[in-house]
N, C-alpha and C positions, 0 to 999 in steps of 0.2 A: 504494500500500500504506500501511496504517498507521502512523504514524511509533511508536507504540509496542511493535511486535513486535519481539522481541529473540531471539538464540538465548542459549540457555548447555547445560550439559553438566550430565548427569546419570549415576547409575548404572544401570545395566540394570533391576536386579532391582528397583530402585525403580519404572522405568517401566514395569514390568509387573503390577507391584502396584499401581498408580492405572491402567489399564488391566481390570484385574479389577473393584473398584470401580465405574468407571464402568459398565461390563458390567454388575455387580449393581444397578444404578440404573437401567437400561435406556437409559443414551449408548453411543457408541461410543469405541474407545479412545483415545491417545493417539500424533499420528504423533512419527517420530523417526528420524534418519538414522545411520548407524553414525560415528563416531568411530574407537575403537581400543578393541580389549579390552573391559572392561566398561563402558566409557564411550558415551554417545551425543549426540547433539544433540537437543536436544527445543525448543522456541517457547514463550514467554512473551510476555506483556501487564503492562508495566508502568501503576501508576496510584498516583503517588503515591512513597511505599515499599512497596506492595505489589506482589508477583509472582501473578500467575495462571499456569497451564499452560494452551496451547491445547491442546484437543480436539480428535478429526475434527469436532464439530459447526461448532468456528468458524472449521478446519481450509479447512474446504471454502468459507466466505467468504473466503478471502484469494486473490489470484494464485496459480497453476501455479508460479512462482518464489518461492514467500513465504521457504525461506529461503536464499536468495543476497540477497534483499530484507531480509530478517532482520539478515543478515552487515552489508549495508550501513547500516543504520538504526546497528547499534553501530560501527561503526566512525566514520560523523558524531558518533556522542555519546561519544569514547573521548579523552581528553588524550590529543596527540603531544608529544614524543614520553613512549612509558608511565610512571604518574609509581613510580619503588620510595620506597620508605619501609623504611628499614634499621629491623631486628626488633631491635638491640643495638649493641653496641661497634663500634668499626669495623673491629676484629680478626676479628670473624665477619662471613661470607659470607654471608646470611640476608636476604632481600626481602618486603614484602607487594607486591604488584604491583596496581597498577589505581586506580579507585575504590571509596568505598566507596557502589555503586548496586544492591547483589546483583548484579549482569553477572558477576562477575570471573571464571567458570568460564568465557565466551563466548568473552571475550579472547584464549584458546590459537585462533582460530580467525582471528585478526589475525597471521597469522604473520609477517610482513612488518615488525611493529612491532617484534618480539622480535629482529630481527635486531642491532641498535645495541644493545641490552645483552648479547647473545653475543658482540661483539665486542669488551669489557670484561669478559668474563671469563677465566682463565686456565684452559684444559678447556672440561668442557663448561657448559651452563646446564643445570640440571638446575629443574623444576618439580614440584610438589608441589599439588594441589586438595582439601584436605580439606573444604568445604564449597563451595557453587553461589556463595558472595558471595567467597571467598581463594581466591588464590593465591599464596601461596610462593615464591621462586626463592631456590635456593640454589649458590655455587660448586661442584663435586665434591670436595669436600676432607671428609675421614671426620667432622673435628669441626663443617664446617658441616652436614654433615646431618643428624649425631647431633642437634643445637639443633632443626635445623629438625623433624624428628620429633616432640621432644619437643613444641616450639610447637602441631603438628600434631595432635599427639596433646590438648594442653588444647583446641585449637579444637574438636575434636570433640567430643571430650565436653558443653565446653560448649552445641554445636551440639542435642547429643543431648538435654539436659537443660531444653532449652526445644520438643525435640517436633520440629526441623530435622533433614531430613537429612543424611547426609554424603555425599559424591562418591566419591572415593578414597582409598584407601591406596598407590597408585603413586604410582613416581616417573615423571615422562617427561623424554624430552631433546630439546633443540630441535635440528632440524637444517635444512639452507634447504627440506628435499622437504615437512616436517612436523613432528609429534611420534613419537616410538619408545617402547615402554616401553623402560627399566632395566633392566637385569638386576643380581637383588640380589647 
């Protein structure tokens, strides 16, 4: 397999709207396996700093396994163990987690890695993905989340104003089976 196929997560209703699109061009859509909620996994081609979305057209040139082959390409190219980058003080609970390679939404799919920073937390690890390149972690404590929100909320926007998607507005929590959402 190609050492550049990656997965990361997207939103649903994004993947169905580049799906449409393609349709009205005359390709086929885009594959994509469930996650959780509105979340899903979709494949990328990285080249450079640019992300591409695989299509079924180039869908169908990869392996039967492309992405468990996906999972593994990122996890060779993923710093162990994950690097955080505290967002402030060391008062707040507040992480960016990962690199900066647009991957960082994929990362929730290394579960394994995330385990050694939930064992440094007090509660739970709670995670936040407002764009396909951040992730968030924050401890459960009302004033780390309130920040992390906020943080979350500039990410996006900025996100928005340059034409990027966003991911989510959940929160999820790490647990050994997975991710769960939050309940607010």
């Amino acid at each position: 397999m190609r050492p550049d196929v990656f997965p990361v997560l997207a939103d649903l209703t994004e993947v169905r709207g580049r799906a449409e699109v393609a349709r009205a061009h005359g390709r086929r859509g885009i594959p994509s396996l469930e996650f959780g909620g509105e979340l899903v996994i979709v494949l990328v081609t990285q080249d450079g700093a640019s992300l591409t979305w695989v299509d079924e057209a180039a869908f169908e040139t990869l392996p039967p396994d492309a992405f468990p082959r996906a999972i593994d390409n990122l996890r060779a190219r993923t710093q162990k163990p994950l690097r955080l980058t505290r967002c402030s003080s060391p008062k707040v609970g507040v992480w960016v987690v990962g690199e900066d390679d647009g991957l960082g939404s994929g990362r929730l799919l290394l579960r394994d890695l995330w385990a050694p920073i939930r064992a440094k937390m007090p509660g739970n690890l709670l995670v936040r993905v407002p764009t396909r390149s951040t992730v968030l972690c924050s401890m459960d404590r009302p004033a780390d989340i309130a920040f992390a929100e906020h943080l979350a909320q500039q990410l996006t926007a900025t996100a928005q104003k340059k034409g990027a998607p966003t991911v989510s507005k959940d929160w999820l929590i790490w647990t050994p089976d997975g991710w769960a959402a939050r309940e607010p």
